[in-house]
N, C-alpha and C positions, 0 to 999 in steps of 0.2 A: 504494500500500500504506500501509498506517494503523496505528501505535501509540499507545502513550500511556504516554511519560515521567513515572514517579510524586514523586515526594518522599519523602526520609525526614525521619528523626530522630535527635537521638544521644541515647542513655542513657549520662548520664558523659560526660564529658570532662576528662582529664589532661594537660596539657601537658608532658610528662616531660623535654623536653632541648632547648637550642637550638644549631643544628650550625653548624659554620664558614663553611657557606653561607648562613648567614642563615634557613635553615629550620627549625622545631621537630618535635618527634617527638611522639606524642601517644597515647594509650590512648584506647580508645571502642567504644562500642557503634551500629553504624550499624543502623538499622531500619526498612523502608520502610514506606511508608504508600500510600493511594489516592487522595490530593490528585495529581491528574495534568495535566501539559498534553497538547497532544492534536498530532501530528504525523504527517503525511503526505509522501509522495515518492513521482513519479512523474519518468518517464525524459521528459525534454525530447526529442520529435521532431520540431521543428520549429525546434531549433539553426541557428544561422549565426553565421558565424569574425565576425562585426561586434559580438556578443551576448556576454554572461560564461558560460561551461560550466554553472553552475550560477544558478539564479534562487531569489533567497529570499525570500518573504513572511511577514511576522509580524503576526497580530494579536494581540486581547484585550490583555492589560497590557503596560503598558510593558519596551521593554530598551533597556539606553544601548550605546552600541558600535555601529561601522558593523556589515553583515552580513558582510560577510569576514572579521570577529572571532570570530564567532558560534562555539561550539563543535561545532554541525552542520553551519557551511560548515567547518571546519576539521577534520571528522570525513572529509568524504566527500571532501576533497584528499587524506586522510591516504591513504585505500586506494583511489584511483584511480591515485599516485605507482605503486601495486604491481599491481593489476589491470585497471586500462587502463578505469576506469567511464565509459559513454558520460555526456553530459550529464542533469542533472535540474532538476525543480521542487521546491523543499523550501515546505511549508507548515505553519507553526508556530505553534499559537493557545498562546498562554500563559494559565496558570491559576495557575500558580505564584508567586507575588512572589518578584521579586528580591533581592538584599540581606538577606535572613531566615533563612539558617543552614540552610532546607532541601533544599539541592543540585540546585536544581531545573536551573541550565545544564548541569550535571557530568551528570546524568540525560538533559538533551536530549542532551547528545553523545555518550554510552552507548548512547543508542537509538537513534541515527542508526546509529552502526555495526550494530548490530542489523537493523534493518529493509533497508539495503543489500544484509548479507549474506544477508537471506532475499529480495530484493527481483530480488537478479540472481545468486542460485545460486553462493553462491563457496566454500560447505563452508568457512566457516572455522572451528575448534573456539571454545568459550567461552574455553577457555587462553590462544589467539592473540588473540582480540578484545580480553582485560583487557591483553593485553601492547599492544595498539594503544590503549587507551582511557587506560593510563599515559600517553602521552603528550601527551593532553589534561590531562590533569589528576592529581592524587594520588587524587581520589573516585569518578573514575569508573569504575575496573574494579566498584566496587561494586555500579555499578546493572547490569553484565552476567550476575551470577550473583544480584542482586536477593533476595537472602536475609537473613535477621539474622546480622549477622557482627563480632567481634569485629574491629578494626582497629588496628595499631601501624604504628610508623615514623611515614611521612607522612601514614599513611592509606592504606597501595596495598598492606600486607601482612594480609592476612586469614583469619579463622579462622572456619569454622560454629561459630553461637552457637544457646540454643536460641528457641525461638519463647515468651520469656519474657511477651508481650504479650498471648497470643491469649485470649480473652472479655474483655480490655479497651473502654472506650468513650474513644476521643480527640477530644481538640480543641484544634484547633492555630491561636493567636493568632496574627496580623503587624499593629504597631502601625505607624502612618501611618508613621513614622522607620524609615532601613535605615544599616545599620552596616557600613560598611569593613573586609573582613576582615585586609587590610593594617593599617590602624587596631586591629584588635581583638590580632594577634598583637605586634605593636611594646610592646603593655603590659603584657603578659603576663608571669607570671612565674614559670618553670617548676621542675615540684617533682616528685620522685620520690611517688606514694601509698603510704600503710602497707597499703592493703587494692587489691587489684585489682578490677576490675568485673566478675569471673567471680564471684568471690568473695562481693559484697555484693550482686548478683540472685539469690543464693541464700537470702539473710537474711528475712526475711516483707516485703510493697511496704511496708509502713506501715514499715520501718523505712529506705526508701532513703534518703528525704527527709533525714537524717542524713549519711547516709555517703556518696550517689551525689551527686556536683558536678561542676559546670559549671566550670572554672578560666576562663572568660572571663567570670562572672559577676562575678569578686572586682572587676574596674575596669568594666565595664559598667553594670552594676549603678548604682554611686552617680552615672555619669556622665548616666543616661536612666532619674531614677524611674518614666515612664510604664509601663516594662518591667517594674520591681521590682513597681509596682502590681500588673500584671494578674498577676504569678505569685501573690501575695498574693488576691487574687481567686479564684484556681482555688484554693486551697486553701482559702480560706473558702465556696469552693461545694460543698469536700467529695471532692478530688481526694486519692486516696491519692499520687502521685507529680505533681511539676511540673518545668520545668526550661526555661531557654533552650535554645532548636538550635542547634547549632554556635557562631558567632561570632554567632548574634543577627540581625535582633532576634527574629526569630517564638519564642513560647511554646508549649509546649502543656504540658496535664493527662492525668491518668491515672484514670478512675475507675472503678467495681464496676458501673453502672448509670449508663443513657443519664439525660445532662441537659440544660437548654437553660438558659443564662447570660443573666439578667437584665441585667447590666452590658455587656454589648458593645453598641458605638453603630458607631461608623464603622468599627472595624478589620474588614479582610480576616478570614474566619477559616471554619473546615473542622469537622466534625465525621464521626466514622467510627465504627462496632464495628470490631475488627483481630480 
């Protein structure tokens, strides 16, 4: 059986509080996109107890981490502990870069669950999956109900948002360089906003650019101009809204009518209607 784990984007990002655990709490707009990697799984019948239960293959771009880290091999131990899943083959072509703010692991492991539950009939509802996909991660209940949604806390408390994108044309930069998201929260430096992000997608797009920020932009930013460039870039090519994803580094623009960007050379990059 065969999905495809998409990518998003976040519109906004607040860093609002840093918790006694060492974790922050953040405002944002999560919003997917159709930058996908592509993943398959089928039931291993031809297991033997000399063999690991599960067998993982990865191509297309790179991931660091053995595959027992993976968030798909860690998806499908999660709900065999509870439903007893016979063994599988996972096949995982990645499209996504890593390191680029786009959530593209958080999404592999979201879809894992996903394609399991419809792969070997276990009726689990969307509610119980985001509560299994919690435990991968803060983002990935996200990609279970894969909708635009407003997100607080860690990231794992969310709200339907509206589909403030759609006759947008995107396009979403990943410069050579990827950014530690451990690295990116350590510099962070978190701030209550005067305006919420429900609040300032209501204002006209030409006016986000003002008011909708990235707080992981204020130290990224001066630390990796290649990044500040290309956002500088898309708005000189005419992009009503720009913005890093997440902790970085991928870019993307926002604009009224499809373009094709004279300046990109080597970077990875995506273009969409949403």
């Amino acid at each position: 059986m065969l999905n495809f784990p998409n990518a998003k984007i976040n519109l906004g990002l607040f860093i609002t509080s840093r918790l006694q655990d060492g974790y922050h709490t953040l405002e944002t707009l999560f919003y997917p996109t159709n930058w996908c990697d592509i993943l398959e799984i089928t039931e291993n019948k031809n297991y033997s107890k000399s063999q690991p239960e599960d067998s993982f293959h990865i191509s297309g771009l790179s991931v660091d981490g053995p595959t027992n880290q993976n968030l798909c091999s860690k998806a499908y131990h999660l709900l065999k502990e509870k439903f007893n899943l016979p063994p599988i083959h996972i096949f995982l072509h990645k499209q996504i870069p890593t390191g680029a703010g786009l959530g593209g692991g958080s999404s592999d492991g979201a879809h894992t669950l996903l394609l399991l539950n419809n792969l070997f009939g276990l009726n689990i509802s969307h509610e119980i999956l985001s509560e299994y996909a919690l435990k991968l991660g803060s983002d990935c209940p996200f990609f279970i109900s894969n909708k635009p949604s407003f997100a607080f806390s860690k990231g794992e408390i969310l709200k339907p948002a509206p589909a403030v994108l759609k006759g947008s044309f995107l396009v979403v930069i990943k410069p050579s360089i990827s950014i530690s998201t451990a690295m990116a929260y350590s510099q962070v430096k978190p701030e209550i906003p005067e305006t919420s992000i429900a609040e300032i997608l209501e204002m006209p797009k030409e006016q986000w650019r003002y008011f909708l920020k990235n707080d992981f932009e204020k130290t990224i930013l001066p630390q990796f101009p290649q990044i500040e460039k290309l956002k500088t870039n898309l708005y000189e090519a005419g992009a009503y809204y720009a913005s890093m994803s997440g902790s970085g580094s991928a870019v993307f623009g926002l604009f009224y009518d499809e373009v094709k960007l004279s300046f990109l050379k080597d970077e990875q990059h995506y273009s969409t209607w949403l």
